[in-house]
PAZAPA-4460 file (N, C-alpha, C; in steps of 0.05 Angstrom, whole numbers, plus 32768, in hexadecimal, padded with zeros to 4 digits):
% residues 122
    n_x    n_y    n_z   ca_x   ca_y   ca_z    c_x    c_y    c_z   seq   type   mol
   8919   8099   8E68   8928   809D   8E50   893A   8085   8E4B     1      X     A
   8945   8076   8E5F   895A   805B   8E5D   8949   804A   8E52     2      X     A
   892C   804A   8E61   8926   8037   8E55   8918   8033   8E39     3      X     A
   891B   8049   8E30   8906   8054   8E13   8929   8043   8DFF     4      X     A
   8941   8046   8E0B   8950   804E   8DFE   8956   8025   8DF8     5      X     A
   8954   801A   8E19   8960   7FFF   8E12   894D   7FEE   8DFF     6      X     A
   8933   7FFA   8DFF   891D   7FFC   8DF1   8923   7FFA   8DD4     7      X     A
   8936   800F   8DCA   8932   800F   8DAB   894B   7FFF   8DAF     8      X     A
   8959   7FFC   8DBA   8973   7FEF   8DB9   8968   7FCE   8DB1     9      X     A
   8958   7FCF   8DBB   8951   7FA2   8DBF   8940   7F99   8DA1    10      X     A
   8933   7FBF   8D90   8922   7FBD   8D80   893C   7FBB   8D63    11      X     A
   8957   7FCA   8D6A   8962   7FD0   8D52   8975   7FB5   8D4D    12      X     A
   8980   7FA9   8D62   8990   7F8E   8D63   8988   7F85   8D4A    13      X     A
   8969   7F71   8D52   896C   7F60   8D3D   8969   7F68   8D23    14      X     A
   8964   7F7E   8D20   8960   7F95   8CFD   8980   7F99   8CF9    15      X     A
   898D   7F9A   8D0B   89A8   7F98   8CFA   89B0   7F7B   8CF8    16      X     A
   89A9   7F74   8D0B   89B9   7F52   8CFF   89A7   7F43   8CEB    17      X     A
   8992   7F50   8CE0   897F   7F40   8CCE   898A   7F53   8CB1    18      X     A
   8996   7F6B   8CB5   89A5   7F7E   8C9C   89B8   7F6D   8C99    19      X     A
   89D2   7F68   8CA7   89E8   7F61   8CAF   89E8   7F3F   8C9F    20      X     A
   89D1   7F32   8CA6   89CF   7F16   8C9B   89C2   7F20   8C81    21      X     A
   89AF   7F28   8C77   89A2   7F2B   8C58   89A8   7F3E   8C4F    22      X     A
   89BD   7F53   8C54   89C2   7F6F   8C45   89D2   7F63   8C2B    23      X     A
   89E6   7F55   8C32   89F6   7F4F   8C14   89EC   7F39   8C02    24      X     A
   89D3   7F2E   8C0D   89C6   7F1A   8BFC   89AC   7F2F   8BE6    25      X     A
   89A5   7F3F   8BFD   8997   7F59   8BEE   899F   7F61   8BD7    26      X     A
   89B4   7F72   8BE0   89CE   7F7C   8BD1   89D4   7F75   8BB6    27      X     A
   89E2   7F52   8BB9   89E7   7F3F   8B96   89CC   7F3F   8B92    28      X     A
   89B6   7F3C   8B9E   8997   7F36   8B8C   8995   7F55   8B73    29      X     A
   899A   7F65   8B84   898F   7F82   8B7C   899E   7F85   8B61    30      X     A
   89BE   7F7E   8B6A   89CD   7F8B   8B51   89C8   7F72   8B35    31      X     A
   89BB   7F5D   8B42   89BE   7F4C   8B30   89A7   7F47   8B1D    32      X     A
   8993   7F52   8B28   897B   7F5D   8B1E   8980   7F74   8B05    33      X     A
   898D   7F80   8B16   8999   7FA3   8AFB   89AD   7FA6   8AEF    34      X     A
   89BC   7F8C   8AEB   89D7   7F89   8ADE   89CF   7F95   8AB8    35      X     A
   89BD   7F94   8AB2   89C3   7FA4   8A96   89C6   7FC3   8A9C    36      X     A
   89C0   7FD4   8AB9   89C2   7FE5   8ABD   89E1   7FEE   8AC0    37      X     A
   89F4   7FD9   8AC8   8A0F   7FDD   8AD3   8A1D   7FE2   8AC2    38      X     A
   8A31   7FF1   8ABC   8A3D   7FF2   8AA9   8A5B   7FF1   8AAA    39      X     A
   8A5F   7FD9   8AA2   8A7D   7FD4   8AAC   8A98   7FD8   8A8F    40      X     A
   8AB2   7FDA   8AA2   8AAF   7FE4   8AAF   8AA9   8000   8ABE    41      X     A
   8AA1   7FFE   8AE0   8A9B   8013   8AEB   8AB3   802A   8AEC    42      X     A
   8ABC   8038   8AD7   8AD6   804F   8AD6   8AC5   806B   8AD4    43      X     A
   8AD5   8079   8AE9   8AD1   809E   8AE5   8ACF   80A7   8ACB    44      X     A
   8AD4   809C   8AB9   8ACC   80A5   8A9B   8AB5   809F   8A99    45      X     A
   8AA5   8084   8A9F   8A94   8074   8A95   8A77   808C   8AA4    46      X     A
   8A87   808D   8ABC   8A6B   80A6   8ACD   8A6B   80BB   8ABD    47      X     A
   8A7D   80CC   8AB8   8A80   80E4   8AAE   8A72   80E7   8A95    48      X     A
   8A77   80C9   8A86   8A65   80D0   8A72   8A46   80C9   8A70    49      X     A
   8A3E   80B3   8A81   8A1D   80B2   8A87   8A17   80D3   8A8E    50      X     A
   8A23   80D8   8AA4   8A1C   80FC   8AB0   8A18   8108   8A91    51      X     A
   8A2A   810E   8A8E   8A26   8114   8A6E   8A0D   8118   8A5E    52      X     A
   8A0D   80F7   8A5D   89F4   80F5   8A4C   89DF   80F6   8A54    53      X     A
   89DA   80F4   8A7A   89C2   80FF   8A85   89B4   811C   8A7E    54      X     A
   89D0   8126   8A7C   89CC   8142   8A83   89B6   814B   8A6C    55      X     A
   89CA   8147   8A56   89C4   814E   8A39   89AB   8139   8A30    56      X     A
   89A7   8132   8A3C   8985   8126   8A32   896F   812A   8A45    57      X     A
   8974   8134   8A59   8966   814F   8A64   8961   8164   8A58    58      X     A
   8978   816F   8A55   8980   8185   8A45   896E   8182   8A28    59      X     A
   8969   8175   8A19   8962   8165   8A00   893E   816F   8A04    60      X     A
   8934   8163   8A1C   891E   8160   8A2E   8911   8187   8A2E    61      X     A
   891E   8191   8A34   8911   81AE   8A3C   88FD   81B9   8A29    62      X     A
   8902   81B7   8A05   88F4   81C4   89F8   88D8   81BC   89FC    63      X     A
   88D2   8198   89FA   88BD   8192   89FB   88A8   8199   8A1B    64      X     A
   88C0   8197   8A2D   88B0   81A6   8A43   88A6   81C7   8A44    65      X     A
   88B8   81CF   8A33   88B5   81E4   8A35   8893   81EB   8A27    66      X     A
   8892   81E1   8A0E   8873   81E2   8A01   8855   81D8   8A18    67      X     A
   8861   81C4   8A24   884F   81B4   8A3A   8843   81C6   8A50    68      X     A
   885E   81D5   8A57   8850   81F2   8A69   8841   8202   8A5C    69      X     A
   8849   820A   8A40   8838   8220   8A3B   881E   8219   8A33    70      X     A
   8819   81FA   8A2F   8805   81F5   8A27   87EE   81F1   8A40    71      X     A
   87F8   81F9   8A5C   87EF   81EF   8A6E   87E3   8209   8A7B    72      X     A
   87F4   821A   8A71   87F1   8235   8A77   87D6   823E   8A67    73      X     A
   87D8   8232   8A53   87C7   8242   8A39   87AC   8235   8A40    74      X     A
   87A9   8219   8A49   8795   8212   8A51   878D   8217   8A78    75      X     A
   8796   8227   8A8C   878B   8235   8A9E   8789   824E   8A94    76      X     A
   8793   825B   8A82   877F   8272   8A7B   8765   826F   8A6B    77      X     A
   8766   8257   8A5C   8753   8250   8A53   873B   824A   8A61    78      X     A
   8744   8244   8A7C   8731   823B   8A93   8725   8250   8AA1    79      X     A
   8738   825C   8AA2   872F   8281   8AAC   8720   828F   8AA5    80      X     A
   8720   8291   8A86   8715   829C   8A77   86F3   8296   8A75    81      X     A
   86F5   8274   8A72   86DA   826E   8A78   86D5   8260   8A90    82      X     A
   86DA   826F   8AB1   86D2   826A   8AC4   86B3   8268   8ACB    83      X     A
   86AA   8279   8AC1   8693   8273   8AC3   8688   825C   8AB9    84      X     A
   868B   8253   8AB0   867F   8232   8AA7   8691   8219   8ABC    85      X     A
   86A6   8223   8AC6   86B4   8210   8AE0   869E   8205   8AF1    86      X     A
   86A0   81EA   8AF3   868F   81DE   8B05   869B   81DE   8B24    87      X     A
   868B   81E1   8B33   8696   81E0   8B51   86A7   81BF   8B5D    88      X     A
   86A0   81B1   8B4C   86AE   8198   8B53   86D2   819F   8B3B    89      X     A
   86D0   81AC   8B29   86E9   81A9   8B23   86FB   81C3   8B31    90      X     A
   86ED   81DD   8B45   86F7   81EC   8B54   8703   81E4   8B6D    91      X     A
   86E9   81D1   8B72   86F7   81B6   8B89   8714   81AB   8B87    92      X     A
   8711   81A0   8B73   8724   8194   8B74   8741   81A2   8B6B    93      X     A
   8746   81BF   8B56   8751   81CF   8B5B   8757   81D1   8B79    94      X     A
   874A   81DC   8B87   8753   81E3   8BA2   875F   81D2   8BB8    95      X     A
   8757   81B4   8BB9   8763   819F   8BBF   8783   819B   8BB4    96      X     A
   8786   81A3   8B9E   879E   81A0   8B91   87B4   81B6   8B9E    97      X     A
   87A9   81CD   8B9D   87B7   81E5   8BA9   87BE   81E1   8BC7    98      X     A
   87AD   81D6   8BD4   87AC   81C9   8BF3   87CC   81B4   8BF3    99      X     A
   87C8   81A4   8BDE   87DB   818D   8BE6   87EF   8192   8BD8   100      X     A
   87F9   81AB   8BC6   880D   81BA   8BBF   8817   81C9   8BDB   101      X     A
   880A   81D3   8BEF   8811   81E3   8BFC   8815   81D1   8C18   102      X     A
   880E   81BC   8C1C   8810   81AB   8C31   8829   819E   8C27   103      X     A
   8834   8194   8C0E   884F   8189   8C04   8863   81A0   8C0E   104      X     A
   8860   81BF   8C13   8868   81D6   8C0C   8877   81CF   8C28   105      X     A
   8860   81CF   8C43   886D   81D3   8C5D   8876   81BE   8C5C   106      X     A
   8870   81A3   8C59   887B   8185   8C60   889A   818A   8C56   107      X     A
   88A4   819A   8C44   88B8   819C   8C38   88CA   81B6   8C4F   108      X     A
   88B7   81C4   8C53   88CC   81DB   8C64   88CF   81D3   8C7B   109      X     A
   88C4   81BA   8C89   88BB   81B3   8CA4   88DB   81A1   8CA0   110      X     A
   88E3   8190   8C89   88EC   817D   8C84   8909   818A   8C81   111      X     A
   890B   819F   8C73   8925   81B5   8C78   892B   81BB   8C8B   112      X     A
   8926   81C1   8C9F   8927   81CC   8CC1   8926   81C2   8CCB   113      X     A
   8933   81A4   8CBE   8938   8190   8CD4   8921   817D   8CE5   114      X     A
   8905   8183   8CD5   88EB   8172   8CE5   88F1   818A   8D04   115      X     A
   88E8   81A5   8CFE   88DE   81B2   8D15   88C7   81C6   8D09   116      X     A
   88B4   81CD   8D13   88A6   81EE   8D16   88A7   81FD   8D14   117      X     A
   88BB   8201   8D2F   88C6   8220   8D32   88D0   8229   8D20   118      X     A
   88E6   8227   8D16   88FC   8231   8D08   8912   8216   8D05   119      X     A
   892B   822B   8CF7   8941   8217   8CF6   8952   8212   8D07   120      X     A
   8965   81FF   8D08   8973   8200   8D1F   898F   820F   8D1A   121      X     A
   899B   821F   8D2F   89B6   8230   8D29   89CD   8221   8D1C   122      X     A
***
């Protein structure tokens, strides 16, 4: 175990001193790249009101989603309805889909519980 440990120890050194030397050159690149994004100045009003306006253009956003479901809905009953004409390659791939819905499902509860199996931890 010491030596698993001096191990990561000799691997993390130079990853911090290579952060430590290019993090704040990173850093001005990044913000200086997205400076029409910044909005100066940066004041608790200035957040409060982007939040704001996120919110409410979300908010703005629902009706049209809201039609997009039902139209999504209206077309798997549509599918239902005429199953019998479903080809086995588009059942395929239905079921593939449901597979990697449900494999996102555990990767997600696995990822809640802390990356364990069993259960959670107390």
């Amino acid at each position: 175990m010491a030596s698993k440990l001096k191990q990561l120890q000799s691997k993390i050194k130079p990853a911090s001193e290579f952060v430590a030397k290019h993090g704040t050159t990173y850093y001005r690149q990044l913000l200086e790249q997205n400076k029409q994004y910044i909005q100066d100045p940066p004041t608790v009003e200035k957040c409060n009101l982007l939040a704001k306006q996120l919110f409410y253009t979300r908010l703005a956003s629902v009706p049209g989603r809201y039609e997009a479901f039902w139209k999504e809905v209206d077309c798997a009953k549509n599918l239902w309805k005429n199953r019998q004409d479903l080809k086995v390659e588009d059942a395929g791939i239905a079921a593939l889909f449901g597979l990697e819905c449900f494999a996102w499902f555990c990767a997600g509860e696995i990822i809640g519980r802390g990356f364990t199996f069993t259960g959670y931890y107390p």
